[in-house]
C-alpha positions as CSV (number, residue, x, y, z in Angstrom):
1,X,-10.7,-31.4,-13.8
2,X,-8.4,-29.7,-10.8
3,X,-4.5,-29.6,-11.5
4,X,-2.8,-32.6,-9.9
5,X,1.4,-31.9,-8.4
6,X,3.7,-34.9,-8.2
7,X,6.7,-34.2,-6.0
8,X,9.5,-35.3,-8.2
9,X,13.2,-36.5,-7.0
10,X,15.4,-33.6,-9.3
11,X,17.1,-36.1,-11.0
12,X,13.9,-37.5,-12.5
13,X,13.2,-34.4,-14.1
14,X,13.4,-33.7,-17.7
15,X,17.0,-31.5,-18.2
16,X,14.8,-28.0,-19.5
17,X,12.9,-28.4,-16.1
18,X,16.0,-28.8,-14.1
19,X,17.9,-25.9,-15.8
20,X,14.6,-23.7,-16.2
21,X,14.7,-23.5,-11.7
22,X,18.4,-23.0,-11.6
23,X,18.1,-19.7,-13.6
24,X,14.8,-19.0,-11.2
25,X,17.1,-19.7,-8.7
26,X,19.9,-17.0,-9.9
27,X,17.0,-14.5,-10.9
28,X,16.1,-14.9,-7.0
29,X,19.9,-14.7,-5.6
30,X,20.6,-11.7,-7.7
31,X,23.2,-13.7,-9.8
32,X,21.3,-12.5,-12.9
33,X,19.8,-9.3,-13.3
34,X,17.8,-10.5,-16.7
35,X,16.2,-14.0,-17.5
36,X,17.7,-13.9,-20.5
37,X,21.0,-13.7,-19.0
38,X,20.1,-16.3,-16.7
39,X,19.0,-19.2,-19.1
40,X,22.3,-18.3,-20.7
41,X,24.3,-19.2,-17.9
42,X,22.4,-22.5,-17.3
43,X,22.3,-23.2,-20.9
44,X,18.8,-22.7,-21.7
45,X,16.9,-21.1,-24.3
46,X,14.2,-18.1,-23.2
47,X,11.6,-20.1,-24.6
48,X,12.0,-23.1,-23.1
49,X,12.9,-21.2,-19.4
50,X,8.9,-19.5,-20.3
51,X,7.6,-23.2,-20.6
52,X,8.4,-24.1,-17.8
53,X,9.2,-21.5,-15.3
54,X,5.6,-21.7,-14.0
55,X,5.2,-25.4,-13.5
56,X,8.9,-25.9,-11.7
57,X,10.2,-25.0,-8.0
58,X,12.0,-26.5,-5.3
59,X,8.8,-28.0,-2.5
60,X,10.4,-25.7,0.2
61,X,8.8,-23.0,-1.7
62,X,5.4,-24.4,-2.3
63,X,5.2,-24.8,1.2
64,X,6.3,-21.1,1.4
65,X,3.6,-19.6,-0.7
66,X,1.7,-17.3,0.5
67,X,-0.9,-15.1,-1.4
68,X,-2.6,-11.8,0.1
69,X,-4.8,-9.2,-1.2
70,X,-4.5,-5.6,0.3
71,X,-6.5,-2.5,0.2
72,X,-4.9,0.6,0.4
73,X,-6.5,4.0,0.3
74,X,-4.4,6.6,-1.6
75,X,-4.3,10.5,-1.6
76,X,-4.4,11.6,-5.3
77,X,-0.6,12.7,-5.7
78,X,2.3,12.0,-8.0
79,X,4.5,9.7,-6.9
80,X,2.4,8.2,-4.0
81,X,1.8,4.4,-6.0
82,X,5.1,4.0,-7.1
83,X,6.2,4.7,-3.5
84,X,3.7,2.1,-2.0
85,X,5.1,-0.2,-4.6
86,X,8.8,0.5,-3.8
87,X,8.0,-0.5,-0.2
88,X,6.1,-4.1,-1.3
89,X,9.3,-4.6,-3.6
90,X,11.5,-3.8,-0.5
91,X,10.2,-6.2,1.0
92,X,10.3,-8.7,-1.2
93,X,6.2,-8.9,-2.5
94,X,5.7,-10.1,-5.4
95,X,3.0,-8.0,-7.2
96,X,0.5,-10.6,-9.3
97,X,-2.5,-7.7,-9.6
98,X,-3.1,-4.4,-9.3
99,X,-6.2,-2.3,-9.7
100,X,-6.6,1.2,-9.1
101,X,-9.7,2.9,-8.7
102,X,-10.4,6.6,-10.5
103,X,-9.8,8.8,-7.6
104,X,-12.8,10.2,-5.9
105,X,-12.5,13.3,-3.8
106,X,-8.7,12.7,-3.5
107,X,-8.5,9.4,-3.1
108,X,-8.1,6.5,-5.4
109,X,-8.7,2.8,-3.7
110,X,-5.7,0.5,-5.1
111,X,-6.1,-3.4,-4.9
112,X,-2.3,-5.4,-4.7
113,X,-2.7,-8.8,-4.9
114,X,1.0,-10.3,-3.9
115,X,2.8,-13.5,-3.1
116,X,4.6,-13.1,0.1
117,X,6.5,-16.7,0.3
118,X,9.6,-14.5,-0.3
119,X,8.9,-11.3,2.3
120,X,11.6,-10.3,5.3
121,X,8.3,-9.8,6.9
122,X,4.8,-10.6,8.0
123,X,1.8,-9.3,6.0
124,X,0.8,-7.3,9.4
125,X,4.5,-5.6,9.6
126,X,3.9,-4.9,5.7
127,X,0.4,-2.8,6.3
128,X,1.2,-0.9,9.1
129,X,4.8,0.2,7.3
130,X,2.3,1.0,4.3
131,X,0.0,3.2,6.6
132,X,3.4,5.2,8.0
133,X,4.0,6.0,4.6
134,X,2.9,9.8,3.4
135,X,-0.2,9.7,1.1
136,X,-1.5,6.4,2.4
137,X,-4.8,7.2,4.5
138,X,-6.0,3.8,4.9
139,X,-4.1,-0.1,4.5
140,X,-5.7,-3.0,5.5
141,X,-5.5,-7.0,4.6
142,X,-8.6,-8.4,2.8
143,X,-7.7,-11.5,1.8
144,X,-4.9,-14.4,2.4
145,X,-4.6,-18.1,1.1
């Protein structure tokens, strides 16, 4: 059976839903820099944020979401991935996978899977910023929902 979403007026919801978005919201804002500080300052325990942190969030940001999958060629170097994943967390992409290949004649193919509701940019301005970066041969877009 496929999920089903309700859009619920706030007020209606239970008080751990409510509370479990406002520290989502203060995690996003930078107010908190750990969600276990957060559900302290809405009054929430850690387990009950986890319950429900997945199945809460304001509509403006469901109709926000925005899920891509890039490929991205690497040279085999130190320091070249966690560069590439500085410049998706600088821009506000929100890693969900990653798979790297074993590297093959110098280069290793990585697969990001992201949410990009929350970018500065577009997916387009992220891949040709992650092609001017040193160490990246090849960035492309090979999938979007």
């Amino acid at each position: 059976m496929a999920e089903q979403f309700y859009a619920v007026r706030e007020d209606l919801l239970p008080e751990g839903m409510r509370k479990a978005e406002q520290a989502k919201a203060l995690l996003r804002r930078g107010e908190a820099a750990t969600i276990g500080e957060a559900a302290e300052r809405v009054g929430l325990s850690r387990s009950a944020f986890y319950k429900y942190k997945d199945g809460v969030y304001p509509l403006d940001q469901a109709a926000r979401a925005s899920i891509a999958t890039l490929s991205i060629d690497l040279e085999h170097r130190s320091g070249i991935l966690s560069k590439m994943l500085g410049l998706l967390a600088e821009d506000g992409g929100n890693v969900l996978t990653i798979t790297q290949s074993i590297p093959l004649q110098g280069l290793a193919n990585v697969v990001v899977t992201l949410d990009a509701a929350q970018m500065t940019g577009g997916i387009g301005e992220l891949t040709d910023r992650l092609r001017g970066l040193a160490g990246v041969r090849r960035a492309a877009v090979v999938g979007r929902s």
